[in-house]
C-alpha positions in Angstrom: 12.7 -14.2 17.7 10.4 -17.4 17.8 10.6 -20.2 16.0 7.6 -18.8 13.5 9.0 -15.8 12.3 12.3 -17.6 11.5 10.5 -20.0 9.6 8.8 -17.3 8.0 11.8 -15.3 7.0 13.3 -18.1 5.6 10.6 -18.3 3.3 10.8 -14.9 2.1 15.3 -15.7 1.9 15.6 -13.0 4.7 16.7 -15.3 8.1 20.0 -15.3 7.3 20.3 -12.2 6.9 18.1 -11.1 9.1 20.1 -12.4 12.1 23.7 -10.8 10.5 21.9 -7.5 10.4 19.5 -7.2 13.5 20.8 -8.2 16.5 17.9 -8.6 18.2 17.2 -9.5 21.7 14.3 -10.9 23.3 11.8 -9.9 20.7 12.8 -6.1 20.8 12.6 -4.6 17.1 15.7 -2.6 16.4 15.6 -0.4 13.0 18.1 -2.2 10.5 21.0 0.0 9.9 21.1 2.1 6.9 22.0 0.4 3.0 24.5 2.4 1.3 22.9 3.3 -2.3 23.7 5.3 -5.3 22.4 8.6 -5.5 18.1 8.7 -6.2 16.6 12.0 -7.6 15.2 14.0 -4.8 12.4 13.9 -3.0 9.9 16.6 -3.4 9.7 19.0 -0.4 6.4 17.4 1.0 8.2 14.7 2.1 8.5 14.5 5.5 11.4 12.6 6.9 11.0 11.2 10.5 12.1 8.8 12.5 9.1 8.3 14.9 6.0 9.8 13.0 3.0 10.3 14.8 0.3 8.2 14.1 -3.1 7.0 15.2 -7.2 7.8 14.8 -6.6 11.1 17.0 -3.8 11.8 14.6 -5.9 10.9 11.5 -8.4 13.2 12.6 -6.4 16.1 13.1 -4.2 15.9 10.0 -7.6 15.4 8.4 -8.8 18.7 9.0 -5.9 20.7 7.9 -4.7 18.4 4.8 -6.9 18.1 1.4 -7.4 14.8 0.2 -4.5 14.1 -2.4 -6.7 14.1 -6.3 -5.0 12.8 -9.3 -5.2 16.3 -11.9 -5.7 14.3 -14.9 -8.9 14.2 -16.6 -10.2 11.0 -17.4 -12.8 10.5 -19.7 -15.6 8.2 -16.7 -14.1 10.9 -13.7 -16.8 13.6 -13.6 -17.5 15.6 -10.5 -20.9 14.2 -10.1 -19.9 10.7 -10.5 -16.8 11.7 -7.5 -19.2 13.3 -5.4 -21.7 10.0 -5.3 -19.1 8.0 -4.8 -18.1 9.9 -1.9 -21.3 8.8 0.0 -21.3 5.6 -0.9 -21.2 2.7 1.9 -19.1 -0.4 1.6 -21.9 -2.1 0.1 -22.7 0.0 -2.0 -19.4 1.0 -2.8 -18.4 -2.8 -4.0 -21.1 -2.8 -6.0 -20.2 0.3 -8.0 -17.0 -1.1 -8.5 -18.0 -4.0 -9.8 -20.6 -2.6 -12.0 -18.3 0.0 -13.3 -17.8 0.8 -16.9 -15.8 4.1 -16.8 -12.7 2.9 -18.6 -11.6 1.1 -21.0 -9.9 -1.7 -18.2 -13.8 -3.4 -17.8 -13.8 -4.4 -21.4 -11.2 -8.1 -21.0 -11.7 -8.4 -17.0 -13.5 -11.7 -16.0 -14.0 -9.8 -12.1 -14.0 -6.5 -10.9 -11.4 -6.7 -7.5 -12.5 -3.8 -4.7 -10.2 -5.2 -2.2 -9.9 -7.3 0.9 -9.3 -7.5 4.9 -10.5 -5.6 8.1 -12.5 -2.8 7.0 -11.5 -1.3 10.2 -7.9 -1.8 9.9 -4.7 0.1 11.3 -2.9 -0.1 8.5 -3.8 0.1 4.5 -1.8 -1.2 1.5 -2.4 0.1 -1.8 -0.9 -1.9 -4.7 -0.9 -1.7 -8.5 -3.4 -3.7 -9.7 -4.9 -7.1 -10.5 -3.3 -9.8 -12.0 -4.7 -13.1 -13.3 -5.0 -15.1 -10.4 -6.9 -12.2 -9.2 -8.5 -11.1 -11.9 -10.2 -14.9 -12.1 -10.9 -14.9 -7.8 -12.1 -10.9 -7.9 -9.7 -11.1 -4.4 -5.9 -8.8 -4.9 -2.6 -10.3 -3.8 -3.9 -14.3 -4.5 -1.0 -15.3 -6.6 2.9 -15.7 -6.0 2.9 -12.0 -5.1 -0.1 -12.3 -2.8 1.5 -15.3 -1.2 4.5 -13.3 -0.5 2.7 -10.7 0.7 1.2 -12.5 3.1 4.7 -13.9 4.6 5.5 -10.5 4.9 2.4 -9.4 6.4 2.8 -12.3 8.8 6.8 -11.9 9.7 5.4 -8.2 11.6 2.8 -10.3 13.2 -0.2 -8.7 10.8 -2.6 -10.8 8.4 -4.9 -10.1 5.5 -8.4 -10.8 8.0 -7.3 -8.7 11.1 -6.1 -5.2 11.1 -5.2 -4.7 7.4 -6.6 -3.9 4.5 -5.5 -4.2 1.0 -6.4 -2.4 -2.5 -5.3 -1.6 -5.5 -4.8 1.5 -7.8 -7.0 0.2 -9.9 -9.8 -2.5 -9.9 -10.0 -4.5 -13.2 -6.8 -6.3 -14.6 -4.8 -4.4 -17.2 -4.2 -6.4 -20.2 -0.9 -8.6 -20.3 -0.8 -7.5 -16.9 0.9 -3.9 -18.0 1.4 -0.9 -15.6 -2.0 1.0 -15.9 -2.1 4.1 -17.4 -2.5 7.6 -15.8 -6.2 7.9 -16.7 -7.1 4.4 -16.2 -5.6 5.3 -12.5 -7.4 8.6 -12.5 -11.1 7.1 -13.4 -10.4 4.8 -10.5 -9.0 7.3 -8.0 -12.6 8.2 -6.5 -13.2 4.0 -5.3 -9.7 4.0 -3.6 -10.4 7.7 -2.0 -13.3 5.9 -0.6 -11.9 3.0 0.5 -9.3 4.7 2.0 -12.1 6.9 4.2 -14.0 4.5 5.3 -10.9 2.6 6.2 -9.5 5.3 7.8 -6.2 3.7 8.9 -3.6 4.8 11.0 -1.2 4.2 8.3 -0.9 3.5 4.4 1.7 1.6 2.3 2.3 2.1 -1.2 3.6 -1.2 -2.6 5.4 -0.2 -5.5 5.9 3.2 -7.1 2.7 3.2 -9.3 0.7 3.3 -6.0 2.9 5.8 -4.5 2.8 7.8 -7.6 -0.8 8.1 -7.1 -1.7 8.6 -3.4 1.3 11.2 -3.5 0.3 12.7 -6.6 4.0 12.7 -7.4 4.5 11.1 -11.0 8.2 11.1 -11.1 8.7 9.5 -7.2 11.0 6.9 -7.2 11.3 4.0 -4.7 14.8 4.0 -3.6 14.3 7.9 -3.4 10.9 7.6 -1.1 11.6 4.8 1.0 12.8 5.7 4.8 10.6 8.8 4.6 6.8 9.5 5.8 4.3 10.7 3.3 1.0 12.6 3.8 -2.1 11.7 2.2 -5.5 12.9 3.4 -3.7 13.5 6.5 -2.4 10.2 6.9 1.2 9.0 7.0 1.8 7.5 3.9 5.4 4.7 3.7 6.7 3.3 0.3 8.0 -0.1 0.0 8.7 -2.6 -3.0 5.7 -4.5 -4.7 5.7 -8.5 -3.6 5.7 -9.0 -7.5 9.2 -6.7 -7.9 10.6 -9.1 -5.1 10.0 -12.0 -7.0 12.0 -10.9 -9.7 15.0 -9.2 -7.4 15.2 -11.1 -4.7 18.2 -9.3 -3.5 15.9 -6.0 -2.5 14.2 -8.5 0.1 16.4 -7.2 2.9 15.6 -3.8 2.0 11.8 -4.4 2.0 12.5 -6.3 5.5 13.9 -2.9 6.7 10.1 -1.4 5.5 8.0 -4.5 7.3 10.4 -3.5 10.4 9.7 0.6 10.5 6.1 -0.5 9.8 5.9 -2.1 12.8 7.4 0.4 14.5 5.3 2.9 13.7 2.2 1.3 14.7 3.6 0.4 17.9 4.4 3.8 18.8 0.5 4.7 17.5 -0.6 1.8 20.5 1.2 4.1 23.2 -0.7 7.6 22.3 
């Protein structure tokens, strides 16, 4: 491990244990060995557990064909089938500036910016968060506060950043109030942006950071994360892992080495895309 990345995980209060756990040698990632946790509710069936999952463009493109794009069933009172199907065609450009012009919930009301998202547009791998928060919600960027800057030590520990082969987005696009969990139909108004996003994107794999995210781009509102995490999702075809939101880490610093375990099989998995 270079000096960096130690530096890096000391930061995010993972070096120490890092080096107890990994055993590492020259650079090779080795899958951290599994945490012993009380029983979680099961998974539904459509989880697919695997410890290699195939994934990559020729893999998007196949799953694609076969696997509907995952819809949220609750009607919202802005989510029409019209306004979906524009939304569908719409470019990036055109895309952003729906989002920012949008008044389909109640959320545009107290926001000061709209926040589409940020990062490669082409990138290999997605993550999906909650929502904004102030910091954001004043910059119209996600992840720029505490949580983003944690984020970004995590992104950075697997050798990824924001600007070059990752993308990041949010279940929603205008701050909730007092920073609350958004509802279901505030999610489901917004559901047609991220779809979007999420096609034009067309990543090799997506990360749900925190279970409202997975909730949605699983359709699975009673998912869990200790319950999810470890296993490979589906949606629109492409494999979809859970992890823990930057902002939960904050406040449970203990889960850190768990979420280290995620940043690991992450990296994993896109390595073994590189070699198809």
């Amino acid at each position: 491990m270079n000096g960096r990345r130690e530096s890096i995980l000391r930061e995010m209060g993972l070096g120490p244990i890092w080096r107890l756990r990994s055993r590492v040698k020259d650079e090779k990632i080795v899958e951290a060995p599994a945490i012993v946790e009380a029983p979680a509710p099961a998974v539904e069936a459509k989880a697919v557990t695997a410890p290699t999952a195939r994934v990559g463009k020729k893999l998007f493109e196949e799953q694609r064909e076969t696997r509907p794009t995952v819809k949220q069933a609750p009607a919202a009172s802005g989510m029409t089938a019209e306004r979906t199907a524009r939304i569908e065609t719409l470019d990036w450009d055109a895309l952003e500036a729906e989002i920012h012009a949008c008044s389909a919930c109640n959320l545009c009301e107290k926001r000061q910016r709209a926040v589409p998202g940020t990062g490669d547009r082409a990138a290999r791998v997605m993550f999906v968060g909650e929502g904004p928060g102030a910091a954001e919600d004043r910059q119209g960027v996600p992840f720029v506060g505490a949580a983003g800057q944690l984020l970004d030590a995590m992104l950075a520990s697997i050798d990824l950043d924001r600007q070059n082969g990752v993308y990041i987005a949010n279940t929603v696009k205008c701050r909730p109030p007092l920073n609350r969990t958004p509802q279901t139909e505030e999610m489901a108004t917004c559901r047609p942006f991220l779809d979007r996003q999420i096609d034009l994107v067309a990543p090799d794999l997506l990360v749900a950071l925190g279970r409202p995210a997975a909730q949605v781009l699983l359709d699975q509102p009673e998912l869990r994360i200790n319950a999810a995490r470890g296993k490979t999702f589906f949606c629109a075809g492409i494999p979809v892992i859970v992890t823990y939101h930057p902002a939960y880490l904050l406040r449970n610093p203990a889960d850190k080495a768990r979420a280290w375990e995620d940043l690991c099989r992450i990296r994993h998995l896109l390595a073994e895309a590189e070699k198809r």
